[in-house]
C-alpha positions as CSV (number, residue, x, y, z in Angstrom):
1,X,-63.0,7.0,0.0
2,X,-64.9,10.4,-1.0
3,X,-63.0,12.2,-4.0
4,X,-64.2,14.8,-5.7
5,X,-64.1,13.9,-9.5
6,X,-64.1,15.9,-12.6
7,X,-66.4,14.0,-15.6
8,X,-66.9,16.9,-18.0
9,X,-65.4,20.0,-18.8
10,X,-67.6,23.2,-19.5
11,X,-68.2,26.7,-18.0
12,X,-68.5,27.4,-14.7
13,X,-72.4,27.6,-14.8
14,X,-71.9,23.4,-15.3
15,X,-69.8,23.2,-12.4
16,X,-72.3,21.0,-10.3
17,X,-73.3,19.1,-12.9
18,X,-69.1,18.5,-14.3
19,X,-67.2,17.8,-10.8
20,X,-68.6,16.0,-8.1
21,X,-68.7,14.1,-4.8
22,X,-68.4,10.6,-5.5
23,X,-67.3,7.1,-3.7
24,X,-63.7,5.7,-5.1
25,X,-61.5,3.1,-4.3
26,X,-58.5,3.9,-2.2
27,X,-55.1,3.5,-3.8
28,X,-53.6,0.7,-4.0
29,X,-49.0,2.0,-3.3
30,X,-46.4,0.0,-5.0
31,X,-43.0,-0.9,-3.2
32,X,-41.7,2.8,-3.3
33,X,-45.0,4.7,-2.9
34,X,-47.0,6.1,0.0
35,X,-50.2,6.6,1.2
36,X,-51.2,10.0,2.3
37,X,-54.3,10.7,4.5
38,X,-55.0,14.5,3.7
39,X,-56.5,17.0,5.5
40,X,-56.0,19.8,3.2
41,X,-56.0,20.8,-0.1
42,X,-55.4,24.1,-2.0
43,X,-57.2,25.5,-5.3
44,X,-54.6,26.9,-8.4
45,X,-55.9,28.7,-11.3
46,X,-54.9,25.4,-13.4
47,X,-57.7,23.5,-11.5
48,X,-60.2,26.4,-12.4
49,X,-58.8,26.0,-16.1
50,X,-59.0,22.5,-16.3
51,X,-62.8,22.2,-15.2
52,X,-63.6,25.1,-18.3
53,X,-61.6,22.6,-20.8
54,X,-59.1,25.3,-21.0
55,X,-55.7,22.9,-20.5
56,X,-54.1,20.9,-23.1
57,X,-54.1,17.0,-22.1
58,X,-57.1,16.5,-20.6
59,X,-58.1,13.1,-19.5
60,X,-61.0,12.5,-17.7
61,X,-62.6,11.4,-15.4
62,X,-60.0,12.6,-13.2
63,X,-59.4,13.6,-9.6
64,X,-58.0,17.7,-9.5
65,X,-55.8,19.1,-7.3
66,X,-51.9,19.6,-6.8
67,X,-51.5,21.0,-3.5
68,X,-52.2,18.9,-0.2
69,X,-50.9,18.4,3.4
70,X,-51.7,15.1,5.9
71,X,-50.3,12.2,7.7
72,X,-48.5,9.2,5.8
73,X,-51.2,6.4,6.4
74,X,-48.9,3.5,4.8
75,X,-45.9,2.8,3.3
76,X,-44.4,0.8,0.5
77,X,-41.9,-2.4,1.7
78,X,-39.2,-0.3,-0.3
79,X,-39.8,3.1,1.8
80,X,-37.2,4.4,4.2
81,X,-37.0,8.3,4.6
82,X,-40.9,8.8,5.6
83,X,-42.8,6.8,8.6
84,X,-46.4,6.3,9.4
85,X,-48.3,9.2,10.8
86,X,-46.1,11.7,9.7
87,X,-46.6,15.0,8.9
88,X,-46.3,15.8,5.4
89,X,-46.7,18.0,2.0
90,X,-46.7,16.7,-1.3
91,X,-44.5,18.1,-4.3
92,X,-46.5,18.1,-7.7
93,X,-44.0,18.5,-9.7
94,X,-43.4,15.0,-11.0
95,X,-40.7,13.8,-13.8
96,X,-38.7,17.6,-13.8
97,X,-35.6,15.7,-15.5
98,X,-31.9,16.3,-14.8
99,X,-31.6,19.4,-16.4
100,X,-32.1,22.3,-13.9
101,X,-32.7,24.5,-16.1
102,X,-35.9,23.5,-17.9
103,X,-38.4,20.6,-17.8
104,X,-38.2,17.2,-19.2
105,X,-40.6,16.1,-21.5
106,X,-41.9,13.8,-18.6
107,X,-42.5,16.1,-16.4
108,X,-46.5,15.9,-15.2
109,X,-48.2,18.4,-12.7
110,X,-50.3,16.1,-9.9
111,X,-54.0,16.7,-10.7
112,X,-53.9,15.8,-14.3
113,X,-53.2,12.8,-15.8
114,X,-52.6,11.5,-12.4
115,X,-55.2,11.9,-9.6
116,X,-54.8,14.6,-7.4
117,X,-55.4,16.1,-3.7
118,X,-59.0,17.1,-3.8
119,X,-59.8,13.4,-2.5
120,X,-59.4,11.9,1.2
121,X,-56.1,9.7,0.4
122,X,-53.8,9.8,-2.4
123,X,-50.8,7.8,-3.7
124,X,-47.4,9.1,-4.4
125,X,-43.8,8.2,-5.1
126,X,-41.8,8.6,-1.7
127,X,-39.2,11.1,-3.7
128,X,-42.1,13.5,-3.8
129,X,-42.8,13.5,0.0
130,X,-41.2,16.0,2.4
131,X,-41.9,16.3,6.0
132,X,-44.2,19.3,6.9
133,X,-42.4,22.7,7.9
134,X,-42.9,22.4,11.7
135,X,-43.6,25.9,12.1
136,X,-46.7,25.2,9.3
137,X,-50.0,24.2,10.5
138,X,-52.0,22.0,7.9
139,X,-53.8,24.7,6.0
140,X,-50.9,26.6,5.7
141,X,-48.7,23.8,4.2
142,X,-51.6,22.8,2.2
143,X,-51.1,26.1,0.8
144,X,-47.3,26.1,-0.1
145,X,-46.2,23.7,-3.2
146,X,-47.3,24.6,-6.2
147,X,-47.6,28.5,-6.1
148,X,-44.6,28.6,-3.5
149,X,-42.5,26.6,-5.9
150,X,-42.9,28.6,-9.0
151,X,-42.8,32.1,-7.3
152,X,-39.6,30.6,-5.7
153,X,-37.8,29.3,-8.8
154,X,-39.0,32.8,-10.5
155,X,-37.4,35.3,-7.7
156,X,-34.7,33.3,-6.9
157,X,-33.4,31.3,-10.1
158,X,-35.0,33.1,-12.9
159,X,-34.4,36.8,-11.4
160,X,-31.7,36.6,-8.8
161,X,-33.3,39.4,-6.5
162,X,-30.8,40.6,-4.2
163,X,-31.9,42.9,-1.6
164,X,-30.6,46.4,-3.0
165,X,-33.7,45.3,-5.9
166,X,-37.1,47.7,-6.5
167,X,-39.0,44.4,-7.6
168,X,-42.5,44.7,-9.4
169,X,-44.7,42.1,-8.8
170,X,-48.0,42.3,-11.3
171,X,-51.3,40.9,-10.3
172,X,-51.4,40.7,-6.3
173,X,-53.5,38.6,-4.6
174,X,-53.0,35.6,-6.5
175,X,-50.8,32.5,-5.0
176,X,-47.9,32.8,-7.2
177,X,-47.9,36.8,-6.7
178,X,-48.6,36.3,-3.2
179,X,-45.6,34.4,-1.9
180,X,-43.2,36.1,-4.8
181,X,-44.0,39.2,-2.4
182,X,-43.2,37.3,0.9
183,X,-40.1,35.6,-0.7
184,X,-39.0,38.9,-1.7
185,X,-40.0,40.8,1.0
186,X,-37.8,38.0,3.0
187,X,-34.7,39.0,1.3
188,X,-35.4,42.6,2.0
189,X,-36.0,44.2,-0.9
190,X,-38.7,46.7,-1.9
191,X,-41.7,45.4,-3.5
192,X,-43.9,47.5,-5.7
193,X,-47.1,45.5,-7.1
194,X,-50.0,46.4,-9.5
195,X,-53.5,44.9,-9.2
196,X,-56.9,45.7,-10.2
197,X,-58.3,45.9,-6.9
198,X,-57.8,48.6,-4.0
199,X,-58.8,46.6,-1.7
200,X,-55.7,44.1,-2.8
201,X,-53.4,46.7,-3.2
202,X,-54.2,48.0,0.8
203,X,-53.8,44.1,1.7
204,X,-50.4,43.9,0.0
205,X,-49.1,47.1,1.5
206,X,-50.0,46.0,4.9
207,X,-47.8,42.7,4.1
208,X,-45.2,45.0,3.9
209,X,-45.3,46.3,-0.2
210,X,-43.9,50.0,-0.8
211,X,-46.9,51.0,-2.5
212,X,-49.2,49.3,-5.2
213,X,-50.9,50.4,-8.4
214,X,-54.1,50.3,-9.7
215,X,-53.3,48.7,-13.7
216,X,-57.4,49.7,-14.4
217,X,-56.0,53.1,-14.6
218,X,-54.2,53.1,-17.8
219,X,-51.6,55.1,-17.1
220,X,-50.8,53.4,-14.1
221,X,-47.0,52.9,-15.8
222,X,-46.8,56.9,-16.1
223,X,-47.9,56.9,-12.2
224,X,-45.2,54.5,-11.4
225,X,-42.3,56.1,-12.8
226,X,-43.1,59.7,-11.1
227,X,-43.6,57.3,-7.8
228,X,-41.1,54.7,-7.4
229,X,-37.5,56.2,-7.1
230,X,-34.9,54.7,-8.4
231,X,-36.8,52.7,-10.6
232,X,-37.7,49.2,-11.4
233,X,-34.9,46.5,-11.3
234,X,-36.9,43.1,-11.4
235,X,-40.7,42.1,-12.5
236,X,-42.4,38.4,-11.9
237,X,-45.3,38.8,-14.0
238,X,-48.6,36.5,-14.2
239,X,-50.5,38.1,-16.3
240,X,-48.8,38.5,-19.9
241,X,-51.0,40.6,-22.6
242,X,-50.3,43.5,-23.3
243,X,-49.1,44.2,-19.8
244,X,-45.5,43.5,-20.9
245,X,-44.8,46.4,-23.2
246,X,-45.6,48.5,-20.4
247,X,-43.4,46.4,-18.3
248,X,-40.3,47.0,-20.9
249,X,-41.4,50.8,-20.7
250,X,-41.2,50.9,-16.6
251,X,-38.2,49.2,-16.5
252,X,-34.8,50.0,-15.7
253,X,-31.9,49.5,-18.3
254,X,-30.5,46.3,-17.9
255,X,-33.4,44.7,-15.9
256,X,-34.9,41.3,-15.7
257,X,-38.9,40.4,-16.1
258,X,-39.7,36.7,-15.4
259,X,-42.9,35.5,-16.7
260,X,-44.6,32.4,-15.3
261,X,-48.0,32.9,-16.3
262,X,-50.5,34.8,-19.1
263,X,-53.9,35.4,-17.9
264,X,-54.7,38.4,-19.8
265,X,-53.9,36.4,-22.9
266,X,-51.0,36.8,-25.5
267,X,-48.8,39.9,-26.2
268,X,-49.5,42.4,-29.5
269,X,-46.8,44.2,-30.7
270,X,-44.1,43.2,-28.7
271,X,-42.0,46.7,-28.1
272,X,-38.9,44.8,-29.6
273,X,-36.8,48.4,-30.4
274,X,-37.0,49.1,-26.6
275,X,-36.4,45.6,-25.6
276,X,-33.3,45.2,-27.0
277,X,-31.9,48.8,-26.8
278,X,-33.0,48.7,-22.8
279,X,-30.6,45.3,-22.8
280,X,-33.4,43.6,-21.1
281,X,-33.7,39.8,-19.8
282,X,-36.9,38.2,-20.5
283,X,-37.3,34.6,-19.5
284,X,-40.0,32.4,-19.0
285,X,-40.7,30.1,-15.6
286,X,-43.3,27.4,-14.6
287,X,-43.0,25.3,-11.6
288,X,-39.6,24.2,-10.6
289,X,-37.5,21.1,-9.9
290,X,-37.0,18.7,-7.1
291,X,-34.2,20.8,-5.7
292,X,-36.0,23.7,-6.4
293,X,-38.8,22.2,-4.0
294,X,-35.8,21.3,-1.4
295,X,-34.6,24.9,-1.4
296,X,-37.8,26.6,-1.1
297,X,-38.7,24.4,1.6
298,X,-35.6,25.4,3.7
299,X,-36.0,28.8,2.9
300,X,-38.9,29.4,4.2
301,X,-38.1,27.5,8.0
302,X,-35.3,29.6,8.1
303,X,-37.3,32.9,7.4
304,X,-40.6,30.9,9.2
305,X,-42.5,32.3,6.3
306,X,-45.8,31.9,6.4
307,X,-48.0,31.0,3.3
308,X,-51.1,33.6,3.0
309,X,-54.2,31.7,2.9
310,X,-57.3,33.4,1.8
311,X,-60.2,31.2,3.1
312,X,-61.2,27.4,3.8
313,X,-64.1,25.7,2.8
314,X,-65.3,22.7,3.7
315,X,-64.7,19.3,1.5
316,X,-68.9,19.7,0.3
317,X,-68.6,23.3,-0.2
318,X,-65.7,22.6,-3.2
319,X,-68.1,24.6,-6.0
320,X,-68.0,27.6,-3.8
321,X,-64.4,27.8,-3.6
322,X,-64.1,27.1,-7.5
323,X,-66.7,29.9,-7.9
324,X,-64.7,32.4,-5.7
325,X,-61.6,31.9,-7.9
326,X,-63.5,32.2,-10.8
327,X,-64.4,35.7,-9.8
328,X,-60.6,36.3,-8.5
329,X,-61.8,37.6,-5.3
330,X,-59.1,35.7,-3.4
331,X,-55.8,37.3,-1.4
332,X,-53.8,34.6,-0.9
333,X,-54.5,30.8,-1.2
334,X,-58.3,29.1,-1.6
335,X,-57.9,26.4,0.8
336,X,-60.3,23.2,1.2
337,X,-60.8,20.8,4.0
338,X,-60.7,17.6,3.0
């Protein structure tokens, strides 16, 4: 099978020269495992940061990806709830433990150490296969598991949005963001998002935001507080840095920001006199559990929501899909055809 394979880390200059196109055995499943044929596979920023280096545990050479959708091309003798030629997505979130509210110290994201989607056929343990939403084409549910699962455990089990909520959701346009606005959107509560891009701000007001704020302006928390009435109940925030002392400034008393991610790097003087006198929730998220994926996954048939995908490329155009992350020019999921 063709795989594409990740032999050295470095900067994204070395990207042809790191990750390539190269002929692998298939799998061989054990009694409970599958075999999944896919068709599509989705990009995450942790890909992006694996191939620089930046991601503790890395073993290589090593097969990237954690999101994928195909058919079930064969089945281990101990394998009863999934049949040949169906339809299917893959959870990556392997080993979560028995406590639901945090991660074991098992738990493993597919795509590091184990091999992951960017490759024609992959192995994986039956408990981590569910059918395909039907109302999902490929691309689209190719799209859904990682990003869906930790925006769902972050609106849903981290910030309990109800719908009488003004939610903030920082950094549009990425996956996570991106389906934390449909989820909440779904449950009919007014979404406010910041980003440093018009162009996303337009896109995420036409999914159905209130209005959207440009955080390159930096008073964009000053312009939020004279715009949004009523104030902010709920943030899911990506981003981290300093970002989050003007998240505890925007906020309303008694409000809850859920953190899953910190791309703008760490927080400096952390506004701890307004935390605590604001009586403010801050908690930290990151993936979610096997029910989690169960939930999310009937959630969104009963809604039919629809994951956002920003653009496919072709299996042996993989380096222009890493580069188009890199530059963080995507709305929505990067999505490649395997």
């Amino acid at each position: 099978m063709k795989a594409i394979i990740l032999n050295k880390t470095g900067e994204i200059s070395q990207l042809r020269h790191n990750l390539q196109i190269e002929e692998t055995g298939i799998p061989e499943i054990s009694k409970d495992e599958v075999l999944v044929k896919l068709h599509f596979s989705a990009l995450n920023h942790r890909d992006l940061w694996i191939t620089k280096g930046l991601y503790s545990g890395i073993k290589l050479p090593v097969i990237p990806g954690s999101d994928g959708a195909g058919t079930i091309e064969k089945t281990g003798d101990e394998v009863r709830r999934i049949k040949i030629n169906d339809e299917v997505i893959i959870n990556p979130a392997f080993n979560w433990g028995e406590n639901e509210d945090f991660q074991s110290r098992n738990f493993q994201i597919l795509g590091l150490p184990e091999n992951g989607t960017l490759s024609q056929y992959i192995k994986v343990n039956e408990k981590y296969i569910h059918i395909k939403p039907s109302h999902l084409n490929m691309p689209e549910a190719a799209a859904l598991p990682l990003a869906g699962l930790t925006a769902y455990r972050a609106v849903f089990k981290k910030a309990e949005i109800t719908e009488n909520d003004n939610v903030l959701i920082t950094g549009i346009g990425g996956g996570v963001s991106t389906f934390a606005l449909l989820f909440v959107k779904a449950l009919g509560a007014k979404v406010y998002v910041t980003s440093g891009s018009d162009d996303k701000i337009k896109f995420a007001k036409q999914t159905g935001a209130a209005d959207g704020f440009n955080y390159k302006n930096e008073m964009w928390d000053e312009v939020l507080l004279s715009a949004v009435k009523g104030g902010i109940d709920a943030v899911i925030d990506g981003t981290g840095g300093n970002t989050i002392n003007k998240l505890i400034k925007i906020i309303n008393p008694g409000g809850r920001i859920v953190n899953y991610g910190a791309t703008t790097g760490d927080t400096h003087n952390f506004d701890v006199r307004r935390f605590f006198w604001k009586q403010l929730k801050f908690m930290g998220t990151t993936m979610g559990s096997e029910n989690d994926f169960r939930e999310m996954l009937n959630f969104i048939e009963q809604k039919k929501i629809k994951p956002l995908t920003d653009k496919i490329f072709e299996f042996g155009d993989y380096i222009s899909a890493f580069e188009r992350m890199n530059r963080s020019e995507q709305i929505g999921k990067i999505v490649i055809r395997i």
